[in-house]
KOLNU-449386 format. One record per residue (C-alpha): x, y, z; residue number from 1. Coordinates in steps of 0.2 Angstrom, whole numbers, always signed. Example, Ala and Ser with C-alpha at 12.3 -4.5 7.8 and 13.67 -1.06 7.14 Angstrom:
% residues 2
SITE       u       v       w   pos
SITE     +62     -22     +39     1
SITE     +68      -5     +36     2
This chain:
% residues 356
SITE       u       v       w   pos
SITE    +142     -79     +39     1
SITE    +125     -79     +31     2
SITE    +111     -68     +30     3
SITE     +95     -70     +40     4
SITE     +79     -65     +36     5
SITE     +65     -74     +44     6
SITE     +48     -66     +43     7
SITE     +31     -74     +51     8
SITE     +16     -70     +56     9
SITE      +3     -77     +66    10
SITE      +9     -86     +79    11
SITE     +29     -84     +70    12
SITE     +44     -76     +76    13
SITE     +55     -63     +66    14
SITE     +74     -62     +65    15
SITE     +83     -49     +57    16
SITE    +102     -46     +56    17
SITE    +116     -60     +51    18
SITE    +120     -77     +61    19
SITE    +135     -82     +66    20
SITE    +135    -103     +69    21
SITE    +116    -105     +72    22
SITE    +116     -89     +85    23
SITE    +103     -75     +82    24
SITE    +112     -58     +84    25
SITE     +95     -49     +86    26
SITE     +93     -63    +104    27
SITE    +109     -67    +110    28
SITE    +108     -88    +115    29
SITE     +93     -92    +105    30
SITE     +99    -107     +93    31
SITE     +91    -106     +77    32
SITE     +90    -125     +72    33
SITE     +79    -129     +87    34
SITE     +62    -134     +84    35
SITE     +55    -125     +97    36
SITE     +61    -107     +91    37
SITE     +47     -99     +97    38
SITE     +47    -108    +117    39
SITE     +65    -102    +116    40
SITE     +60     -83    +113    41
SITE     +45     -83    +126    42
SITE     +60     -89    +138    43
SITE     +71     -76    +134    44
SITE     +61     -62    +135    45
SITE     +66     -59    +153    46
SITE     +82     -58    +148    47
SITE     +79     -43    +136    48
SITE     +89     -29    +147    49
SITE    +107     -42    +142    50
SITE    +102     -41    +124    51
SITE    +116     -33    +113    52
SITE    +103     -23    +104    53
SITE     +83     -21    +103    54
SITE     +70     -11     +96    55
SITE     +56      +1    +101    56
SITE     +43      +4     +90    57
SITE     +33     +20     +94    58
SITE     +16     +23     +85    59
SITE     +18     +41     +74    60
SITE     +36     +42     +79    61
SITE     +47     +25     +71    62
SITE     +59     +14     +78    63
SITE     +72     +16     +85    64
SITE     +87      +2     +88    65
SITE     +99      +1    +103    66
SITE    +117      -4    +103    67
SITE    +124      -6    +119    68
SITE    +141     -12    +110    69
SITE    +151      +4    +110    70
SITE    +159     +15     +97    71
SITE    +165     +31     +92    72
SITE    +151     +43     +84    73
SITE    +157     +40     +66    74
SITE    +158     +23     +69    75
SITE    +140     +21     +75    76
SITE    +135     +32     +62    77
SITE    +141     +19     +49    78
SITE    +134      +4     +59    79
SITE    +117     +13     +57    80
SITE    +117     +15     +41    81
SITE    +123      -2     +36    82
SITE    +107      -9     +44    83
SITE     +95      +5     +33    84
SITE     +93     +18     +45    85
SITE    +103     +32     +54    86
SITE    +110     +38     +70    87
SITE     +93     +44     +77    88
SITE     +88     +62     +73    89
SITE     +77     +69     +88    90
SITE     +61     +78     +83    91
SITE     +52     +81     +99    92
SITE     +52     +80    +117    93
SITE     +40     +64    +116    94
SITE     +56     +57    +103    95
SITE     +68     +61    +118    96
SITE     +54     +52    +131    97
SITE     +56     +36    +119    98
SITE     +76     +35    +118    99
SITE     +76     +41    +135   100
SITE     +66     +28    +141   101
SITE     +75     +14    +132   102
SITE     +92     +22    +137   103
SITE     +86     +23    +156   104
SITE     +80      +4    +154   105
SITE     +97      -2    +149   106
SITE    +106      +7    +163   107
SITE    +115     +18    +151   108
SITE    +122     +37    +154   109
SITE    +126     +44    +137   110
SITE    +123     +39    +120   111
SITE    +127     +46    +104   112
SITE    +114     +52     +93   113
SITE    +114     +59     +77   114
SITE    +119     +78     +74   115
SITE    +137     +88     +75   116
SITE    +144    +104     +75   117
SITE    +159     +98     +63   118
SITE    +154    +109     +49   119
SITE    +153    +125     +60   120
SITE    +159    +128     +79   121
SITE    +141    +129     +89   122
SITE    +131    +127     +73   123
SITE    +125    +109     +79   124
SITE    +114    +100     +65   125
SITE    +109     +85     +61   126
SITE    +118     +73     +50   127
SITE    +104     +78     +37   128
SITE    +108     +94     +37   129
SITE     +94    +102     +48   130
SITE     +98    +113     +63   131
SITE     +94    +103     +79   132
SITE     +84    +119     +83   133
SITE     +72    +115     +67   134
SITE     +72     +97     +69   135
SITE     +63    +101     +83   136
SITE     +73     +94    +102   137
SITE     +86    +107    +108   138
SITE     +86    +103    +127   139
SITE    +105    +105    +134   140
SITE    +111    +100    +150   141
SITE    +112    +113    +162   142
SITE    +131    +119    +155   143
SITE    +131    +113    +138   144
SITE    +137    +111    +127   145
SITE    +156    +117    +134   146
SITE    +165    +110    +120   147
SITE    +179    +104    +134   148
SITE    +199    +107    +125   149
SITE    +189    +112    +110   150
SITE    +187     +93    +105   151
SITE    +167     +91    +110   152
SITE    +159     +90     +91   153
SITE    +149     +77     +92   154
SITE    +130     +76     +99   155
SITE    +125     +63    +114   156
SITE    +109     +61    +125   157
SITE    +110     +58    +141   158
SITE     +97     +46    +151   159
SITE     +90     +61    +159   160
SITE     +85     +67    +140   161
SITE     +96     +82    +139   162
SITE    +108     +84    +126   163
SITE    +131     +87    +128   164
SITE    +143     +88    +117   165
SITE    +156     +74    +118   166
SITE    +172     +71    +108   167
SITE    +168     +61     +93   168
SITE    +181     +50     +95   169
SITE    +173     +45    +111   170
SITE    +166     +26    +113   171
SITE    +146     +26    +119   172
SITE    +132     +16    +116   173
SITE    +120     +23    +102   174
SITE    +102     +23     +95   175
SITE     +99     +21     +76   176
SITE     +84     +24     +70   177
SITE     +70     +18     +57   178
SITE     +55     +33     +53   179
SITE     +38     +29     +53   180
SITE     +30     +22     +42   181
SITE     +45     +12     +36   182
SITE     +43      +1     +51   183
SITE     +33     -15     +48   184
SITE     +26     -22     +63   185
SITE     +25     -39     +65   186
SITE     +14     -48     +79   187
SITE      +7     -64     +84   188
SITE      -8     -57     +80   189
SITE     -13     -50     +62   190
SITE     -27     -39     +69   191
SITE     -25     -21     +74   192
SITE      -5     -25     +74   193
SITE      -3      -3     +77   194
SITE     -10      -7     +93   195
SITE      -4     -24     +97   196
SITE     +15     -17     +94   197
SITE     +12      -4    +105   198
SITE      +5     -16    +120   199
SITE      +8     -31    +119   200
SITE     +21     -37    +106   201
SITE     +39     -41    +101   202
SITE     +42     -29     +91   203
SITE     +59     -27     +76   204
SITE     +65     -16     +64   205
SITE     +64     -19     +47   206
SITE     +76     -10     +36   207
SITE     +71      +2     +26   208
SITE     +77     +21     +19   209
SITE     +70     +37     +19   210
SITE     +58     +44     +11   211
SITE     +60     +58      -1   212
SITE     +52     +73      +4   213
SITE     +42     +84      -9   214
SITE     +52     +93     -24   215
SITE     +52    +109     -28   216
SITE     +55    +116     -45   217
SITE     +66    +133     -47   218
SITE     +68    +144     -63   219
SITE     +85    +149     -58   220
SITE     +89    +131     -58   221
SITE     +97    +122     -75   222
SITE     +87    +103     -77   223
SITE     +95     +87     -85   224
SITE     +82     +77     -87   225
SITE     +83     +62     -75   226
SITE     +96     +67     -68   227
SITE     +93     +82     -59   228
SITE     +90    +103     -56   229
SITE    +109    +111     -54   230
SITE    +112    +132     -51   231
SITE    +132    +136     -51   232
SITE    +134    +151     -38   233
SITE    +150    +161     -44   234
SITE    +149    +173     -31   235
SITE    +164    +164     -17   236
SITE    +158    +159      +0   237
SITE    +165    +146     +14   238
SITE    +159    +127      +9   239
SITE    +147    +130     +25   240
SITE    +139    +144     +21   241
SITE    +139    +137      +1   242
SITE    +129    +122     +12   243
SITE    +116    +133     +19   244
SITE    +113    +144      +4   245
SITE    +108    +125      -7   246
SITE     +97    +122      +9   247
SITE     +88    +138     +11   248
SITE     +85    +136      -9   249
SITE     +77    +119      -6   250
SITE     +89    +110     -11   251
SITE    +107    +104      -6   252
SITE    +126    +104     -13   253
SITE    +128     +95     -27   254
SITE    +131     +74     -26   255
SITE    +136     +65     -41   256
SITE    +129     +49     -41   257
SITE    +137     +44     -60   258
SITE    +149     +50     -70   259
SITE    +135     +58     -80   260
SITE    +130     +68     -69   261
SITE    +147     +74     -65   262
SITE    +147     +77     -85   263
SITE    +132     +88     -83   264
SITE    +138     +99     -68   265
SITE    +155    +102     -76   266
SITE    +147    +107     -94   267
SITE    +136    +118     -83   268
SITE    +150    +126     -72   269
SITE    +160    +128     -90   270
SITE    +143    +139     -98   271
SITE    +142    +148     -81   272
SITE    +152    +167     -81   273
SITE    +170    +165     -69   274
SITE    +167    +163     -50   275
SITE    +172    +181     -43   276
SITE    +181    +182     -25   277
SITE    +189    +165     -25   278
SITE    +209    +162     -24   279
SITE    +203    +145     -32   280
SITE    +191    +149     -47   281
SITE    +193    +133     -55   282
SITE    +184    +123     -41   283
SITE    +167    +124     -36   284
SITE    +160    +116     -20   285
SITE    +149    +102     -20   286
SITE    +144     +92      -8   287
SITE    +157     +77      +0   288
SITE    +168     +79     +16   289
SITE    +180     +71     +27   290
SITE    +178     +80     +43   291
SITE    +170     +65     +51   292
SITE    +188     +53     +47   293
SITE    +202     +61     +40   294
SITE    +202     +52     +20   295
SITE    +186     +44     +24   296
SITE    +178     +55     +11   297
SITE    +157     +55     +14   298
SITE    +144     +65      +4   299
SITE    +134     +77     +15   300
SITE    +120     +64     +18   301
SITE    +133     +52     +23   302
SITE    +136     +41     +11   303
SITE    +152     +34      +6   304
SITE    +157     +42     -12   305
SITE    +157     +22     -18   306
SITE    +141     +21     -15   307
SITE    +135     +38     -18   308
SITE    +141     +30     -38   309
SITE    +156     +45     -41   310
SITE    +175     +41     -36   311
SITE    +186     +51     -49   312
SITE    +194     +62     -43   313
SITE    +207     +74     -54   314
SITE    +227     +70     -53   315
SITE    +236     +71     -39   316
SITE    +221     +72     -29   317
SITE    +215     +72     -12   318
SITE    +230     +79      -6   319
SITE    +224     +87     +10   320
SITE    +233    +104      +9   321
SITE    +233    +122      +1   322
SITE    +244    +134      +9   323
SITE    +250    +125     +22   324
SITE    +232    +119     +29   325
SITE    +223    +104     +29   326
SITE    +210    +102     +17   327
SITE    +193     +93     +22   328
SITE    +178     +98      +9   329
SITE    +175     +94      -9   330
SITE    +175    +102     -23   331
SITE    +172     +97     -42   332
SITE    +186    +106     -55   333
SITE    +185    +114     -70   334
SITE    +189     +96     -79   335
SITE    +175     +87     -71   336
SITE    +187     +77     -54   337
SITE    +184     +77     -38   338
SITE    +195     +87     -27   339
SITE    +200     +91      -8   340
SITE    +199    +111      -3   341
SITE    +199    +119     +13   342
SITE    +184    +122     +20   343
SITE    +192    +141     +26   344
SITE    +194    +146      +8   345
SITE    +181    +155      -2   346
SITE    +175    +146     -18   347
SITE    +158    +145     -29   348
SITE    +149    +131     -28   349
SITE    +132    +122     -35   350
SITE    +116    +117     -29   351
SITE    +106    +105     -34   352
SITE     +86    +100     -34   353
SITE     +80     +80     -38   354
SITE     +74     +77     -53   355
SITE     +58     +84     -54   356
């Protein structure tokens, strides 16, 4: 399996993804050591509704990528990410119009987007963090969400643009998505190419990551420089409400992304006076879970703790129990490892701000 990444303009076809003996998987069929590559696209163009995935690029809104391949919702989280982007987050009815639109043209029911009510029953947010109610879409259908055997924690659209909870481990086509303006737009045509993708053109999606919104700088927070802006909360609170607090502060639970930043946090937790109201003072909450997979241990913007740069945890740990219940949220103890606690039992935690 190799790589492709074919970028050209003017006349030029793009291809992004990886081949798999001289097949392109963004165009099913289309052979990639013919000569005439471009004929070859012109010619399957009417075969787009077959296409295992496509793009759709919408001026001031993004891209956004559909796989009709199913898969369960962390699954298709996952493949989303592997190709730069995310399960799409819904900002606005004119959002839902587009993934709508795209869903309806593929003769597709349900697909799963991007939010969950795994940290909280009915508190569904996106899987950055955001109420779905801030992000901006919060159209249920008529009914929903019912959360059916009490197993529907996972957010789908239907083609009709209303929202239903579904059981994660359900398998339904999805949308990833790519924001504007980390979408490049490539035409036939290098002129007014904003336009020309809207009209006329093939368009694709180039992978790319999120911005970082604006940083905010807090006295109450301790800095390290390049590293970061921690605060070590010692009054105890669930690991979801511990979430919301880091949030409402501009920031989020702490992510080590190196062991020296897992230095700093425990030095800091160490200076800090005793957490109070905690049957586990030597733990404070940061921010990994596995309640998307059980052991499949994610920080809270979804990223594997491999790549997120942190893995150590302390001995003996995750053991995924505390008094005879399961343990699925992280917490950092007092000698600087990771650790498994349950997301029912009080503890302090620590926020964190970027580097500012």
């Amino acid at each position: 399996m190799a790589s492709a990444l074919i970028f050209v303009v003017l006349g030029t076809v793009n291809f992004f993804g990886t081949m798999h003996n001289n097949q392109s998987s963004v165009v099913p069929g289309l052979n990639l050591t013919s000569t005439s590559i471009l004929d070859q696209l012109i010619s399957l163009r009417a075969r787009r509704n077959n296409y295992i995935n496509y793009c759709r690029y919408t001026s001031g809104i993004g891209a956004h990528k559909l796989h009709i391949e199913t898969a369960s919702w962390n699954s298709a989280r996952h493949n989303c990410q592997d190709e730069g982007g995310h399960l799409a987050i819904i900002n606005s009815v004119e959002e839902a119009q587009v993934i709508s639109k795209l869903v309806d043209t593929a003769n597709i029911e349900t697909i799963w987007i991007g939010a969950h009510d795994l940290f909280n029953e009915d508190e569904f947010v996106t899987i950055e963090n955001e109420s779905i109610y801030k992000a901006g879409y919060s159209m249920w259908e008529r009914g929903e969400p019912n959360n059916v055997g009490n197993k529907e924690h996972c957010l789908a659209i239907r083609k009709n643009g209303k929202l239903d909870d579904r059981n994660c481990k359900q398998a339904f086509s999805y949308v990833c998505e790519i924001r504007y303006p980390q979408v490049y737009v490539v035409s036939r045509n290098a002129e007014n190419q904003e336009k020309l993708a809207e009209e006329k053109t093939e368009t694709r999606c180039l992978r790319g990551s999120l911005l970082a919104g604006p940083v905010t700088r807090r006295d109450d927070y301790t800095y390290t420089s390049g590293i970061g802006g921690y605060k070590v909360h010692t009054r105890a609170v669930l690991w979801n409400e511990a979430r919301i607090t880091c949030e409402e502060e501009g920031g989020h639970l702490a992510i080590l992304n190196s062991a020296a930043e897992a230095n700093a946090v425990t030095q800091l937790c160490k200076k800090s006076p005793a957490i109070t109201g905690s049957p586990l003072p030597q733990f404070a909450g940061i921010g990994f879970h596995d309640l998307y997979r059980e052991g499949q241990y994610v920080t809270i913007h979804g990223q594997t703790l491999a790549k997120a740069g942190f893995t150590q945890w302390a001995p003996g740990q995750p053991d995924n129990i505390y008094d005879g219940k399961p343990e699925n949220c992280g917490s950092l103890d007092k000698n600087g490892g990771l650790n498994d606690i349950g997301c029912d039992v009080p503890i302090g935690f620590v926020c964190e701000l970027p580097a500012y």
